[in-house]
N, C-alpha and C positions, 0 to 999 in steps of 0.2 A: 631315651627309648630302650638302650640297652639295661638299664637295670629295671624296667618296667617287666619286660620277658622274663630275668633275673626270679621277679617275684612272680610272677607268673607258673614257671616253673617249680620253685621251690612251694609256691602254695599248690600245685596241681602234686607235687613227691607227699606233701604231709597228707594232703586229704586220699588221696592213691594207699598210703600207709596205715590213716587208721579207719578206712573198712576194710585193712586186710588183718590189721591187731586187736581191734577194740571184740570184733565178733569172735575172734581165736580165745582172748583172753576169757571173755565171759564163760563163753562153752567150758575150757578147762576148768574155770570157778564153778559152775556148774554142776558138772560132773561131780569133782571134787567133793562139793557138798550132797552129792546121792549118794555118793559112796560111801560116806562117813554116817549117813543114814540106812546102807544095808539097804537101799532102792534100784532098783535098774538103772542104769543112766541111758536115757531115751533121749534124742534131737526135739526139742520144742517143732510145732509145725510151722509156728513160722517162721525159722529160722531156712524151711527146708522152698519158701520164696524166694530168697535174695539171689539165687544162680538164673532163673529164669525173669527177674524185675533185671540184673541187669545188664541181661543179654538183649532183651527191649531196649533199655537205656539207648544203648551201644547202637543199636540197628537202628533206631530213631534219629540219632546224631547222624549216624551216616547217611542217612536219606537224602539229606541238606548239602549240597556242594558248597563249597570252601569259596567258589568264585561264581558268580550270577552271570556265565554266559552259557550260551544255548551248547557248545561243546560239553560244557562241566553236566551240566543236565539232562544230555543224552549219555556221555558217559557212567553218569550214575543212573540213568534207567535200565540201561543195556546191563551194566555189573549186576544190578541188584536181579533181573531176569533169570541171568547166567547163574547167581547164587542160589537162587530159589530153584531152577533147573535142576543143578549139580546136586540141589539138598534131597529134590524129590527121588532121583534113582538111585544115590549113595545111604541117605539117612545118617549123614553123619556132622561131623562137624566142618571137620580139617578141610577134604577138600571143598566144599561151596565156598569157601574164605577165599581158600587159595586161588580159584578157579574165579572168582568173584574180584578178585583186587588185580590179577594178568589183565580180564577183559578193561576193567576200568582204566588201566596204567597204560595199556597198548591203545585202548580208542584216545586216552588223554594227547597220546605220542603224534596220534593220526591227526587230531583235530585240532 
């Protein structure tokens, strides 16, 4: 069991790594070659989708409690409430997370 996690982890660090290099790399190749062309170097558009696919991703996963009981499930309804609350009068980022993972952690603590 323990080296199943092993690889678990170590496949979750590679794939973690190349959407953070393979899309770096490209862009600098990119650029690269507009410039040696005497062109604007401009973001492709849809390069300018992948922050908001996955932030979707991410919210989606989260939706799903880690454990199928009626605690885990009101906990994640109440967090995700609070997160979309905090989003609406802040508009930002930082705090609906932050604000969003207390209530979830503390009703987890409760229940």
């Amino acid at each position: 069991m323990l080296s199943d996690l092993w690889i678990a982890l170590i496949a979750s660090a590679i794939g973690t790594l190349l959407i953070r290099v393979l899309p770096l790399l490209w862009m600098q190749r990119h650029i690269a070659r507009r410039k040696s062309k005497d062109a604007v170097a401009d973001l492709p558009t849809w390069l300018s989708a992948f922050g908001p696919l996955m932030i979707a991703a991410m919210f989606g996963v989260s939706l799903i409690p880690a454990s199928m009981t009626i605690g885990a499930w009101i906990a994640t309804a109440i967090g995700a409430v609070i997160t979309l609350s905090v989003w609406y009068f802040t508009r930002s980022l930082g705090w609906p997370v932050f604000a969003g993972v207390v209530t979830y952690g503390l009703i987890t603590l409760v229940t």
